[in-house]
N, CA, C and O atoms as a CHARMM CRD file, in Angstrom:
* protein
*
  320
    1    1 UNK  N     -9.37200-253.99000 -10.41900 PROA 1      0.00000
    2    1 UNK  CA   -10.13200-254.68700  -9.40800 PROA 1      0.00000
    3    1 UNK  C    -11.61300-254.48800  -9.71400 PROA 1      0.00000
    4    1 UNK  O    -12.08000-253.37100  -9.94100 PROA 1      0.00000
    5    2 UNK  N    -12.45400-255.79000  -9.71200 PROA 2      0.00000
    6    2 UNK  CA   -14.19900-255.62800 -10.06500 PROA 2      0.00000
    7    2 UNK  C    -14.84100-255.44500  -8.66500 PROA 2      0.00000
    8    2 UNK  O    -14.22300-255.94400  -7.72400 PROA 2      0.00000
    9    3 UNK  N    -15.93100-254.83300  -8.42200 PROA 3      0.00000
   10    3 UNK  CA   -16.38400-254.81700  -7.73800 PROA 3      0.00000
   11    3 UNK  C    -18.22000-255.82300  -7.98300 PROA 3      0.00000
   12    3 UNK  O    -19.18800-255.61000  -8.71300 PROA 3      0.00000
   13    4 UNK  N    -17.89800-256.89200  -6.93400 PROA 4      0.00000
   14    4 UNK  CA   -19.82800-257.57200  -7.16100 PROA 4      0.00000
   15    4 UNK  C    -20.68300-257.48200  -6.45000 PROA 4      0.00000
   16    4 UNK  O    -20.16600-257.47200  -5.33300 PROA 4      0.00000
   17    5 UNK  N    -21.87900-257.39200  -6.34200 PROA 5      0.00000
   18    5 UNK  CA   -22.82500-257.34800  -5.27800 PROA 5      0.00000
   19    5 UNK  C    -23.02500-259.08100  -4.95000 PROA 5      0.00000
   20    5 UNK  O    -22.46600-259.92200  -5.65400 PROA 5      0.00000
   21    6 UNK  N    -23.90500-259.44500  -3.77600 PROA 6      0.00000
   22    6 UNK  CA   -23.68000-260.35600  -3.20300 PROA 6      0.00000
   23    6 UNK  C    -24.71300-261.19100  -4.53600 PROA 6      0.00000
   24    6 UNK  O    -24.42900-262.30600  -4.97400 PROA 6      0.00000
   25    7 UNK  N    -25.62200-260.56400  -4.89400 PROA 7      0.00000
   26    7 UNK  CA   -26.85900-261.27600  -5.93000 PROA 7      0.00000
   27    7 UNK  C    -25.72200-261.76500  -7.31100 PROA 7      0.00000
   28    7 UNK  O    -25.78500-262.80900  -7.95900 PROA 7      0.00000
   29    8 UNK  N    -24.83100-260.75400  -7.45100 PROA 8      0.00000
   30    8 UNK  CA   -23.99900-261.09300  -8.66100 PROA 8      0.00000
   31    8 UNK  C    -23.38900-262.40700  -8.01400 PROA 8      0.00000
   32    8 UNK  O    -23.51000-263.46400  -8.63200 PROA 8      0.00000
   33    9 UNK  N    -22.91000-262.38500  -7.11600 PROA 9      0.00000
   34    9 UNK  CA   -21.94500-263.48400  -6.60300 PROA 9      0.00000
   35    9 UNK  C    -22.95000-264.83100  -6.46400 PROA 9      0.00000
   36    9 UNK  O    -22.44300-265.94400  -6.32300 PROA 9      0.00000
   37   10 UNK  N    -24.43000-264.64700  -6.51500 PROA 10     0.00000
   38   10 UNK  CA   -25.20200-265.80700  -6.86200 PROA 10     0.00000
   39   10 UNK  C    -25.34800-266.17000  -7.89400 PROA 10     0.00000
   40   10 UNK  O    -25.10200-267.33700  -8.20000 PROA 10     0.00000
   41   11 UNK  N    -25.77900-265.30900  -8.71500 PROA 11     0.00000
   42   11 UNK  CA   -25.81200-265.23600  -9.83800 PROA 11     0.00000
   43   11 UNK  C    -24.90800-265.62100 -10.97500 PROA 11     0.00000
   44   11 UNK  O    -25.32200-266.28800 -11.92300 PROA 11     0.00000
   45   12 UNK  N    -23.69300-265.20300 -10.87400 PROA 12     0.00000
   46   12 UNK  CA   -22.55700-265.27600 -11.83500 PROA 12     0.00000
   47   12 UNK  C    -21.36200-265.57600 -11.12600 PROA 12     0.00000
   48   12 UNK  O    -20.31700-264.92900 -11.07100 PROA 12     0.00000
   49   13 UNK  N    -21.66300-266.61900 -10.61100 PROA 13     0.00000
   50   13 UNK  CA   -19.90600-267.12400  -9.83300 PROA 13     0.00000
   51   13 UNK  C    -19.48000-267.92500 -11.06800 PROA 13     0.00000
   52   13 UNK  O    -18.34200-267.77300 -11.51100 PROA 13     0.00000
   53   14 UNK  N    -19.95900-268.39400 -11.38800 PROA 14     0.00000
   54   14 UNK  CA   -18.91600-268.77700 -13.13100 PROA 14     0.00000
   55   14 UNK  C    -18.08900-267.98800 -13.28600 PROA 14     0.00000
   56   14 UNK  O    -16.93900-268.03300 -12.84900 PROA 14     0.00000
   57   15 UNK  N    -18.72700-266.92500 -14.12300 PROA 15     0.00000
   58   15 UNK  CA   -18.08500-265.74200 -14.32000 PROA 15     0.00000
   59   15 UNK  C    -16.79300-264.82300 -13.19000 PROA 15     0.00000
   60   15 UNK  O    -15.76800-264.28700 -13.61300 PROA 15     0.00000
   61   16 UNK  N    -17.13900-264.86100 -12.07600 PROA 16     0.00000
   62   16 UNK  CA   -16.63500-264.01900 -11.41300 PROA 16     0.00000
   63   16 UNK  C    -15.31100-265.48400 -10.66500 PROA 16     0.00000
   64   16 UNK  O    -14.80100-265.25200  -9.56900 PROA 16     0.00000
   65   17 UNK  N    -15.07300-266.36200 -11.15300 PROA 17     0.00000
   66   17 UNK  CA   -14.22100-266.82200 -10.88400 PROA 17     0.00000
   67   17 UNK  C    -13.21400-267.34100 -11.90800 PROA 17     0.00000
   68   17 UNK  O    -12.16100-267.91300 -11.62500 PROA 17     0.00000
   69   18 UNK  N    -13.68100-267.06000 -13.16600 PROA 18     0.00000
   70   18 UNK  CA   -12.61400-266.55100 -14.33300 PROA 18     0.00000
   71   18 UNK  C    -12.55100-265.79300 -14.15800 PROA 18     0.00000
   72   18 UNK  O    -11.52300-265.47200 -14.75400 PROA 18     0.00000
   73   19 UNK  N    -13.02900-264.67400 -13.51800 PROA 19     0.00000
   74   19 UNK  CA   -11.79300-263.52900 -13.43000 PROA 19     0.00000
   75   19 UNK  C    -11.05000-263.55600 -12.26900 PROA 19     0.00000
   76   19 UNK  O    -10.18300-262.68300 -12.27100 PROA 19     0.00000
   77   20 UNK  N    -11.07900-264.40300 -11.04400 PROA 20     0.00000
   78   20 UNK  CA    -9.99000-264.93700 -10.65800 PROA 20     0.00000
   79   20 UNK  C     -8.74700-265.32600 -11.25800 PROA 20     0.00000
   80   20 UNK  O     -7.63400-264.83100 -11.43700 PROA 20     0.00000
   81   21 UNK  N     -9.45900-266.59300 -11.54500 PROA 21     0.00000
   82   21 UNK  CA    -8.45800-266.80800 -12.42300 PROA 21     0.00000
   83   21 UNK  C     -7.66800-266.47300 -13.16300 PROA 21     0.00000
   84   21 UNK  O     -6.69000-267.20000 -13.34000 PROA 21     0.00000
   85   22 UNK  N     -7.79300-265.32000 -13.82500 PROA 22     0.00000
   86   22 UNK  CA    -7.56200-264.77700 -14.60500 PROA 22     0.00000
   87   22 UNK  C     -6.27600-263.77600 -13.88400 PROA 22     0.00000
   88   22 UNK  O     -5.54100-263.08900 -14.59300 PROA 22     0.00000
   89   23 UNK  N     -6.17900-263.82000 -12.68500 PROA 23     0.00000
   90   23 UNK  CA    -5.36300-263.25600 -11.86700 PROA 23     0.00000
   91   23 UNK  C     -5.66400-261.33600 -10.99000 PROA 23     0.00000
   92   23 UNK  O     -5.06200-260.47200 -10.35300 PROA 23     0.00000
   93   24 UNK  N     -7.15800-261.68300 -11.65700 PROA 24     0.00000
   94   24 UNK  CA    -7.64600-260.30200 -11.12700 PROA 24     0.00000
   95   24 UNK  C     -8.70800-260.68300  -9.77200 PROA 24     0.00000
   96   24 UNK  O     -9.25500-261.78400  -9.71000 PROA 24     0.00000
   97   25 UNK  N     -8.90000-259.67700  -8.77400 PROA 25     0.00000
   98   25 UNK  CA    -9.47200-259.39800  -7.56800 PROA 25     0.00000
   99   25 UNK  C    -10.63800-259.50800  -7.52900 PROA 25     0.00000
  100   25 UNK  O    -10.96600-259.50200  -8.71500 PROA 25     0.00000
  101   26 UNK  N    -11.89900-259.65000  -6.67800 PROA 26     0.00000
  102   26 UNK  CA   -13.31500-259.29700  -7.00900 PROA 26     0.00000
  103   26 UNK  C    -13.82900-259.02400  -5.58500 PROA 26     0.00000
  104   26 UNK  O    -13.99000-259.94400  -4.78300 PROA 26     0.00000
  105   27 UNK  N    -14.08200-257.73300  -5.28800 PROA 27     0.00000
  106   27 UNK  CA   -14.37100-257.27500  -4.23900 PROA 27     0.00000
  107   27 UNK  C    -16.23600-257.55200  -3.92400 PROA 27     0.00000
  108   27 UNK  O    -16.95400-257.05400  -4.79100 PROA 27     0.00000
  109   28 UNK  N    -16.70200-258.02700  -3.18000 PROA 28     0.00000
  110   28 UNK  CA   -17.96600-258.43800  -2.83100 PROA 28     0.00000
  111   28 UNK  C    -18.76000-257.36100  -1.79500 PROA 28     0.00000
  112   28 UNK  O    -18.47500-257.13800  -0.61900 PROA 28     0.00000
  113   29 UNK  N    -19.67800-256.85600  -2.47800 PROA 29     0.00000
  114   29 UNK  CA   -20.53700-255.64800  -1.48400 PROA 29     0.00000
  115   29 UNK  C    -22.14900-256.62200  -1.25500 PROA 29     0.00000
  116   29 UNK  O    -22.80200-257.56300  -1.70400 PROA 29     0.00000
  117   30 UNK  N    -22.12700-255.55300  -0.21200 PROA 30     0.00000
  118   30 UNK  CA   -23.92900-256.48600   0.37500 PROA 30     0.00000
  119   30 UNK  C    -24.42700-255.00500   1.05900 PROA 30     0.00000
  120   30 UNK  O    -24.07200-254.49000   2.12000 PROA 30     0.00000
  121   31 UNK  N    -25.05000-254.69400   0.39200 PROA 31     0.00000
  122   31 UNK  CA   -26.21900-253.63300   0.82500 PROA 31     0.00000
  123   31 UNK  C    -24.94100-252.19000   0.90800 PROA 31     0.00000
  124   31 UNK  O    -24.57900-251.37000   1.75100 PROA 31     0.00000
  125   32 UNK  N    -24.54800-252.60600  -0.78300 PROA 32     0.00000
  126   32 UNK  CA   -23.43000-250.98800  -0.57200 PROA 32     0.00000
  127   32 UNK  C    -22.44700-251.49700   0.41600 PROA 32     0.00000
  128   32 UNK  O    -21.82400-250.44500   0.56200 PROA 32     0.00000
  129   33 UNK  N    -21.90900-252.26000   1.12600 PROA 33     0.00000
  130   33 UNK  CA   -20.91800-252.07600   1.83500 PROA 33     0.00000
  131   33 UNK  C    -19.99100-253.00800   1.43500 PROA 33     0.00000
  132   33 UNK  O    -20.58500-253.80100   0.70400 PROA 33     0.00000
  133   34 UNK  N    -18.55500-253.38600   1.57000 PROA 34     0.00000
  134   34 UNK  CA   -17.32300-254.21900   0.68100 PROA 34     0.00000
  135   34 UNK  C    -17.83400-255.62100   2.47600 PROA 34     0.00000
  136   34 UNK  O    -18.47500-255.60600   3.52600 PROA 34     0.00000
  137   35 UNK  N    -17.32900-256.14900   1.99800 PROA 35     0.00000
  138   35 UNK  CA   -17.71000-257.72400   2.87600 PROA 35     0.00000
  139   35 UNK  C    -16.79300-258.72800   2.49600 PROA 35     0.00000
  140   35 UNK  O    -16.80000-259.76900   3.15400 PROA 35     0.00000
  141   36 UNK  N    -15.99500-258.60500   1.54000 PROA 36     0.00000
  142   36 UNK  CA   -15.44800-259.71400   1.07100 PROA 36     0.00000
  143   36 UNK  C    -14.71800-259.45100  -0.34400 PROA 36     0.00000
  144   36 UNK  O    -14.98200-258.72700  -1.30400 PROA 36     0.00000
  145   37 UNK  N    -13.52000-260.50400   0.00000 PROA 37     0.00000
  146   37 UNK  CA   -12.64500-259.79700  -1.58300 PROA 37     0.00000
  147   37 UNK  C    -12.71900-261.60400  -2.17100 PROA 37     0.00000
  148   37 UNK  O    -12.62200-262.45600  -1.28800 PROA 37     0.00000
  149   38 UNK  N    -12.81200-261.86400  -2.97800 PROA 38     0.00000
  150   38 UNK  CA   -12.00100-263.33600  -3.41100 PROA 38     0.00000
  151   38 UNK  C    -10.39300-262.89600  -4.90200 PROA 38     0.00000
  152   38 UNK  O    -10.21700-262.19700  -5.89900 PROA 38     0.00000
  153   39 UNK  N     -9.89100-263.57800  -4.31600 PROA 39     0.00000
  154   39 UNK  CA    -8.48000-263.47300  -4.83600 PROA 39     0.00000
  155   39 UNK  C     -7.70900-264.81900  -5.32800 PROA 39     0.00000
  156   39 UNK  O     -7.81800-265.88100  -4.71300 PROA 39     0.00000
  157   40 UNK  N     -7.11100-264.70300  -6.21500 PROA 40     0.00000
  158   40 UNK  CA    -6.36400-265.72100  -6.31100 PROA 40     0.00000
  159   40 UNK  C     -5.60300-266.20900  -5.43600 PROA 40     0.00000
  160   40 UNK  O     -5.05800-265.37800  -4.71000 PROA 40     0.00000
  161   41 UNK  N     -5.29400-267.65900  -5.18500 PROA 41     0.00000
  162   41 UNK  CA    -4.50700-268.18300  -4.03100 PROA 41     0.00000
  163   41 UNK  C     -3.43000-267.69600  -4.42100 PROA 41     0.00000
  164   41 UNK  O     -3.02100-266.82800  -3.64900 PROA 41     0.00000
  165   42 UNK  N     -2.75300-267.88800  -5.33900 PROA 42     0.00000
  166   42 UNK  CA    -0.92700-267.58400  -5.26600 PROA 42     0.00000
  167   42 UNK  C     -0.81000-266.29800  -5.01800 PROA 42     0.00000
  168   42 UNK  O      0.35800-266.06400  -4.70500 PROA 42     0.00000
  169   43 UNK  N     -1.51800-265.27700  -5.00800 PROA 43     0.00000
  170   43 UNK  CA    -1.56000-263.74000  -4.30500 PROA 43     0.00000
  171   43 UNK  C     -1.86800-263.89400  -2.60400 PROA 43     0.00000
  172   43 UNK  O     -1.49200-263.07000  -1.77100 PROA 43     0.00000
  173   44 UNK  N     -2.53300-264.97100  -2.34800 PROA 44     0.00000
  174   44 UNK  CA    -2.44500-265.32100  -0.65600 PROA 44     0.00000
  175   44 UNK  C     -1.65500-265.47800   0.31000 PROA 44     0.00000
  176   44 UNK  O     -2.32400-266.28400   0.95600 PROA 44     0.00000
  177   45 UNK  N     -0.92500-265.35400   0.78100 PROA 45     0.00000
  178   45 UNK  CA     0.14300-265.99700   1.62200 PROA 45     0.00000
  179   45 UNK  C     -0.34200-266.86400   2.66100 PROA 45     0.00000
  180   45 UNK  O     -0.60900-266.39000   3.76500 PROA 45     0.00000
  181   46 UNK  N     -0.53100-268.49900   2.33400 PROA 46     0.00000
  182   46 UNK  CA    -1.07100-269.12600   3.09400 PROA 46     0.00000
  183   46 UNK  C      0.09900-270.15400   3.46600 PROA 46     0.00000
  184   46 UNK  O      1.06200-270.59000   2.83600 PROA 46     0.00000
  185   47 UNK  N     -0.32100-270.32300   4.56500 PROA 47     0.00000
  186   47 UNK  CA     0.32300-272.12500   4.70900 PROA 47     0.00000
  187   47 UNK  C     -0.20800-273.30100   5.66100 PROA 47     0.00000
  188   47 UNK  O     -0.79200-273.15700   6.73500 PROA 47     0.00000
  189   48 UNK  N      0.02600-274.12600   5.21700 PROA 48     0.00000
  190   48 UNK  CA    -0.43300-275.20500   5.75100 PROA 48     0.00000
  191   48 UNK  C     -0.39200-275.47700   7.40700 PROA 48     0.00000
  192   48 UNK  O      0.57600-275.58600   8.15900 PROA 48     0.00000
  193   49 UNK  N     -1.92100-275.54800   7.68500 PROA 49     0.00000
  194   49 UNK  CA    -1.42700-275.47900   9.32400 PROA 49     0.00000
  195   49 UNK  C     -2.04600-276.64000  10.01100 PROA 49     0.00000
  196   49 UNK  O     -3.26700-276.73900   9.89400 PROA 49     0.00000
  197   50 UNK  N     -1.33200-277.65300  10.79900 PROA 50     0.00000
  198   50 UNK  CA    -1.81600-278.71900  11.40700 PROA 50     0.00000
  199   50 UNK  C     -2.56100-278.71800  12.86000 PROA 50     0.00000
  200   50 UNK  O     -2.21500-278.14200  13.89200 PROA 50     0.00000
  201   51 UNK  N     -3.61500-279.49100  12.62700 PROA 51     0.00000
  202   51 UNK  CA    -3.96500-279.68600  14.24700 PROA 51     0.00000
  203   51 UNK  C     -3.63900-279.59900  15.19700 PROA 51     0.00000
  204   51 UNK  O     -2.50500-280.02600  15.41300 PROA 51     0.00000
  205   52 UNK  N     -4.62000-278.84100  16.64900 PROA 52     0.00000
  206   52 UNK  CA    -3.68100-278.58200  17.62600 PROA 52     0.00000
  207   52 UNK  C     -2.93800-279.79900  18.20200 PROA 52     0.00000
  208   52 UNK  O     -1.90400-279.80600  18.87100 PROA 52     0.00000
  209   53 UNK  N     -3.80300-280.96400  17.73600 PROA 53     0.00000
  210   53 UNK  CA    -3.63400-281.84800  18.90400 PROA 53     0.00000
  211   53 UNK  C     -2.20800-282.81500  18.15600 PROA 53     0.00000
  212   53 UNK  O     -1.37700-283.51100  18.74100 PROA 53     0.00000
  213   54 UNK  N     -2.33600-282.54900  16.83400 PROA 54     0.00000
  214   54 UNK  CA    -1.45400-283.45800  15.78300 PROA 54     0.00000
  215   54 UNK  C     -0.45400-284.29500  16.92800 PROA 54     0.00000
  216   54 UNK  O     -0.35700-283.67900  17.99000 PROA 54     0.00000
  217   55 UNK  N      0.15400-285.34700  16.88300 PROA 55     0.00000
  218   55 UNK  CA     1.12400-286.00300  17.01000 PROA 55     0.00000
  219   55 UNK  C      1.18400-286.24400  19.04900 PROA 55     0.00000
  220   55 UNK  O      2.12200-286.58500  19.77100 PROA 55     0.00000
  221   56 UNK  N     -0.02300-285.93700  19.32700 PROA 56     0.00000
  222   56 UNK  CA     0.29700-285.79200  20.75900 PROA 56     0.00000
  223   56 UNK  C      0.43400-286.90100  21.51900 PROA 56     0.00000
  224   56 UNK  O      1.06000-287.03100  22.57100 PROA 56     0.00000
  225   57 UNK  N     -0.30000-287.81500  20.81300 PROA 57     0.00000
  226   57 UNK  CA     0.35200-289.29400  21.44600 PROA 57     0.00000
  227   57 UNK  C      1.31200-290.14900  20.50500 PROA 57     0.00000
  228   57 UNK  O      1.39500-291.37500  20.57100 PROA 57     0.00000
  229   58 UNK  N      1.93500-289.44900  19.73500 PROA 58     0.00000
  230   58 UNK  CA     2.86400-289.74000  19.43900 PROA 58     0.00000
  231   58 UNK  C      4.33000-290.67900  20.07500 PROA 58     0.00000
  232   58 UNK  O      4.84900-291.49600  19.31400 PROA 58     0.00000
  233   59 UNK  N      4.83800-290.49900  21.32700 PROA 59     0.00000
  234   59 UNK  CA     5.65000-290.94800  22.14300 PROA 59     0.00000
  235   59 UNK  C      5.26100-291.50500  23.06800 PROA 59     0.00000
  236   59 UNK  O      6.03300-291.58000  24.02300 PROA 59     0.00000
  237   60 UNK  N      4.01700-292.07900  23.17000 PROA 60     0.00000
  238   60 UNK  CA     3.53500-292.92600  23.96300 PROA 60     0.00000
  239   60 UNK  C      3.72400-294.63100  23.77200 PROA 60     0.00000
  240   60 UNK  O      3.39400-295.21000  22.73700 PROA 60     0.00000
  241   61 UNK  N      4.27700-295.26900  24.88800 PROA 61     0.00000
  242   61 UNK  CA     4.59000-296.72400  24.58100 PROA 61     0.00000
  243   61 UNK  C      3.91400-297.52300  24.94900 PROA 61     0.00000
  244   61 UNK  O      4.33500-298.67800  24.87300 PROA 61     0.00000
  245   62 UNK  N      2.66700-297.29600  25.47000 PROA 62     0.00000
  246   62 UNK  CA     1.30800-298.07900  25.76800 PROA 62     0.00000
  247   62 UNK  C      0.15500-297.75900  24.40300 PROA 62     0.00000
  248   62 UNK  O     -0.89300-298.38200  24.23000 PROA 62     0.00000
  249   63 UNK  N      0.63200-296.72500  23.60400 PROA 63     0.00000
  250   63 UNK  CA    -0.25600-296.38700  22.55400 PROA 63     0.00000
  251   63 UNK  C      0.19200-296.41900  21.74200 PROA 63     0.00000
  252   63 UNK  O      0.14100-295.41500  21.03100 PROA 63     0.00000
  253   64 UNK  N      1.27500-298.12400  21.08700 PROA 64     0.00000
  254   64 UNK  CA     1.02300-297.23700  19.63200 PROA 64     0.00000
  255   64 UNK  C      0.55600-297.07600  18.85700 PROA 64     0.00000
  256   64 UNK  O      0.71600-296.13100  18.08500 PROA 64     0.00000
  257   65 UNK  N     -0.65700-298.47800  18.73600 PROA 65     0.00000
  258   65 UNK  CA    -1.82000-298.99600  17.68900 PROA 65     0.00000
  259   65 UNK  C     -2.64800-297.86600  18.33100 PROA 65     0.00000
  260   65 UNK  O     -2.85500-298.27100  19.47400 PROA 65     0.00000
  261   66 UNK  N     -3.27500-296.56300  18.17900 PROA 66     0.00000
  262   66 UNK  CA    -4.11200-295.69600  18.60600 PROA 66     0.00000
  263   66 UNK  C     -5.52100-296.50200  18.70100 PROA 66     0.00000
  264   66 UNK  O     -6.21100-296.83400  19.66600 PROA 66     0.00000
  265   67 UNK  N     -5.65000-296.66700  17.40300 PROA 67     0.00000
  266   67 UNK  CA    -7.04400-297.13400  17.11000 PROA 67     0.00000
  267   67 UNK  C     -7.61300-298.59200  17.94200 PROA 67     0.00000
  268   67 UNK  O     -8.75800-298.66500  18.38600 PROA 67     0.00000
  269   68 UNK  N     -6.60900-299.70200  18.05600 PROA 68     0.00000
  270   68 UNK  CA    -6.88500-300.93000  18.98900 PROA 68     0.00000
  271   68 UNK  C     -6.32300-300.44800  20.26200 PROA 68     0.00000
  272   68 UNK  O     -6.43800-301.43300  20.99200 PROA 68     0.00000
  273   69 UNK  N     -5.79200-299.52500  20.94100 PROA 69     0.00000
  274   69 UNK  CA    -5.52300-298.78700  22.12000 PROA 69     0.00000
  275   69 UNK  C     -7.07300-298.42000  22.52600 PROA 69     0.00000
  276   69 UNK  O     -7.44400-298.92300  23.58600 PROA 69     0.00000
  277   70 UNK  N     -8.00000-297.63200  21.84100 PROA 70     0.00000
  278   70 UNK  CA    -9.19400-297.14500  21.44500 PROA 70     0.00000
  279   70 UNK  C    -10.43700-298.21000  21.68300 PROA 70     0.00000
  280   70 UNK  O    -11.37400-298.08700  22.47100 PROA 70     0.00000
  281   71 UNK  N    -10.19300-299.17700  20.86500 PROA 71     0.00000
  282   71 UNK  CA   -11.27700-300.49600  20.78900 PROA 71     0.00000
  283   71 UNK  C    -11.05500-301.53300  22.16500 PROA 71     0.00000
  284   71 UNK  O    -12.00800-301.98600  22.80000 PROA 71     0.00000
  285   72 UNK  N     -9.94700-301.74600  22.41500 PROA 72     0.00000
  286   72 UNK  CA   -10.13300-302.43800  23.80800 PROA 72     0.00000
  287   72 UNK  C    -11.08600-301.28700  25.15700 PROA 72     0.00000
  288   72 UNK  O    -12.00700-301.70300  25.85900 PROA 72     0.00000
  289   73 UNK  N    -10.69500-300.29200  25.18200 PROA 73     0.00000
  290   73 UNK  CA   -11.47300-299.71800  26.18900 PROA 73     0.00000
  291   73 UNK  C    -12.64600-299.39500  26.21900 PROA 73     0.00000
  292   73 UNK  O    -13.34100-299.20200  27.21600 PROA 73     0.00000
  293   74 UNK  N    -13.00600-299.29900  24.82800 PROA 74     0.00000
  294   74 UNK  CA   -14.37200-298.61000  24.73800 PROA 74     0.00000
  295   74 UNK  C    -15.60100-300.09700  25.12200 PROA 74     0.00000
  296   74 UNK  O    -15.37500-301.30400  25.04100 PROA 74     0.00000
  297   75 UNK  N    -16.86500-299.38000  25.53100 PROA 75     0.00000
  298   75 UNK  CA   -17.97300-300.47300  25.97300 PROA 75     0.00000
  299   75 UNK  C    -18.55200-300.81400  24.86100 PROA 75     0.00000
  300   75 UNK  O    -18.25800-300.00000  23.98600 PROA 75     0.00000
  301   76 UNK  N    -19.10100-301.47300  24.56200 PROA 76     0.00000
  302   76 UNK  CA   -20.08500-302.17200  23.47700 PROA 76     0.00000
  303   76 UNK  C    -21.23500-300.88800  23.86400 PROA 76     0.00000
  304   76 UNK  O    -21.09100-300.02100  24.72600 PROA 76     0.00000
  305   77 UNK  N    -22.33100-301.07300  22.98700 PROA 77     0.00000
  306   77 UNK  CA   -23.43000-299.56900  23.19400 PROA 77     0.00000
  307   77 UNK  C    -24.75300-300.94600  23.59500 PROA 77     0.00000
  308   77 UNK  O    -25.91000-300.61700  23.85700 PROA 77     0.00000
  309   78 UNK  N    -24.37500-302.20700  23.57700 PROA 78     0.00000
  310   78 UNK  CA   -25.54000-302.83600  24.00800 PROA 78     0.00000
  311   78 UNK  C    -25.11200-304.12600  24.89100 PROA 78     0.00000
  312   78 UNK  O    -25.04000-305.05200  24.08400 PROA 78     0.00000
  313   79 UNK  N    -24.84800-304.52300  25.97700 PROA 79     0.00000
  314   79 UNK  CA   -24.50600-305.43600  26.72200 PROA 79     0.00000
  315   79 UNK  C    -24.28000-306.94200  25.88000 PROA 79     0.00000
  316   79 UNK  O    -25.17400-307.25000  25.09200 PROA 79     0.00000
  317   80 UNK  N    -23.27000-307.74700  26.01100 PROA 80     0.00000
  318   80 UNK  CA   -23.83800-309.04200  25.70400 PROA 80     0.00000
  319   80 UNK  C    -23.89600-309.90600  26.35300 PROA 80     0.00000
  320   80 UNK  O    -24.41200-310.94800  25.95000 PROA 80     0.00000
């Protein structure tokens, strides 16, 4: 595991992300103290996470065109 200061991490993020890549760690310090690791993703355990609101008008039968549901109500921004 490398350890960088935050100036290195300005400095040489080229560098310090082949060694990501590379499948190794890079721990990030700022004034002597650790602040931050960057890691390879497949060492992450992430997953994909959707909006709170995702799909909420989904089952609505007055909405299904959202967007022309949207455009009929809204006002013009200048009278005609």
């Amino acid at each position: 595991m490398r350890t960088a200061t935050a100036k290195d991490l300005r400095q040489k993020t080229s560098a310090l992300l082949d060694t990501v890549s590379r499948g190794q760690e890079v721990i990030i310090t700022y004034r002597g103290k650790r602040i931050a690791v960057l890691a390879p993703l497949d060492r992450i355990a992430h997953k994909e996470l959707k909006p709170i609101a995702f799909g909420m008008w989904s089952r609505r039968r007055d909405m299904r065109d959202v967007t022309r549901w949207l455009d009929s109500r809204r006002m013009p921004r200048v009278p005609r």
